[in-house]
N, C-alpha and C positions, 0 to 999 in steps of 0.2 A: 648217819649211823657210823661210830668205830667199830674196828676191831675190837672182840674181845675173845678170850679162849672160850666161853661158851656159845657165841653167839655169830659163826662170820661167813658161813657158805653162803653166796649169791650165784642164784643162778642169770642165764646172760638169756636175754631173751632178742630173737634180731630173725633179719630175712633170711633165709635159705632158699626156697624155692627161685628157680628163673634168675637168680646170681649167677656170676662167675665162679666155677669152684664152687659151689653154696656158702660164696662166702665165708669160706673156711678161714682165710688170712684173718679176716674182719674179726670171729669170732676167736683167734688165736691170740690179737692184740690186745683186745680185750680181758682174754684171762692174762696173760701176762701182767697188764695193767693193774686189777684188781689184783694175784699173790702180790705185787709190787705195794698198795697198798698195805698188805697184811692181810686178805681176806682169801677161802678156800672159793676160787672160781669151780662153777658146774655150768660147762659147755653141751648145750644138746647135739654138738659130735660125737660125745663120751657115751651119748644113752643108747643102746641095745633095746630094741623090743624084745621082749619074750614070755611067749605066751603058751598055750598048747590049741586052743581055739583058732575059728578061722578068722583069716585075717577081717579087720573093718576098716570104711570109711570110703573116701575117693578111690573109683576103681583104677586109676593112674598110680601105678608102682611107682615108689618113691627109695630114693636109699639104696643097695645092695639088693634090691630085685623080689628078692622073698617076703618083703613086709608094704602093705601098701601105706598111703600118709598116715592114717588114721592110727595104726600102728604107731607110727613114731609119735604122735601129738599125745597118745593117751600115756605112751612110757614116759614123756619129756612132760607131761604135767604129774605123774605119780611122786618124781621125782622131786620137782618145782615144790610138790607140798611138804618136802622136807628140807627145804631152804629157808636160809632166816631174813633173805632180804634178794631184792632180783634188780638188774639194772636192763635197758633199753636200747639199743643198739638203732640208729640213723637206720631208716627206711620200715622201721617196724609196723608203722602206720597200713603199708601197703601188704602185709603179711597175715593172713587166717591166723596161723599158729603163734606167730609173737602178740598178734591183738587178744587171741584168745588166753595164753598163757599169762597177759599182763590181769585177763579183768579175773581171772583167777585168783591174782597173787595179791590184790586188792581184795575182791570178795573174801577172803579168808583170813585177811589182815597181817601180810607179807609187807613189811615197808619197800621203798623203793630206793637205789643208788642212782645217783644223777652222777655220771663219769664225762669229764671235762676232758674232751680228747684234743690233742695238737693237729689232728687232720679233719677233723670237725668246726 
């Protein structure tokens, strides 16, 4: 898939949990990679929960303490369904949320970016 002005937000789908950092480097080269491409990267560092309800999911607080996983996985897939295409990130396999976010982005017919990393 190219770039094109109507069509280029990918979101980055990858491990967080039980990472270093959650893997923030990881997901930073990443969007580098893809604007360097041409494309608008959507890192789910970037996504805030917020809600007015009480929190759902895993009762292990994840993130900044006030939202638990389940919070972050349902803002980081609202958002996913307005991307036009999502890449995969090395370790995703062993990740709830990157496995979950992938068969989303497929069941709703989200293409996929294969990104050819130089540490990969």
């Amino acid at each position: 898939m190219e770039p094109s002005e109507c069509a280029k937000r990918v979101y980055i789908a990858g491990p967080i949990k039980g990472m270093e950092n959650g893997n923030r480097e990881s997901f930073l080269t990443y969007a580098r990679e893809l604007a360097r491409l041409g494309y608008t990267p959507v890192n789910p560092w970037d996504i805030k929960p917020s809600h007015d309800g009480p929190c759902i999911g895993l009762e292990v607080e994840h993130g900044d303490g006030t939202h638990r996983y389940g919070c972050y996985l349902r803002a980081d897939i609202e958002v996913l369904m307005h991307c036009d295409a999502f890449t995969l990130m090395p370790g995703w396999t062993n990740s709830v949320g990157a496995t979950t976010e992938m068969k989303v982005a497929l069941a709703i017919g989200i293409p996929r970016i294969v990104l050819r990393m130089e540490s990969e």
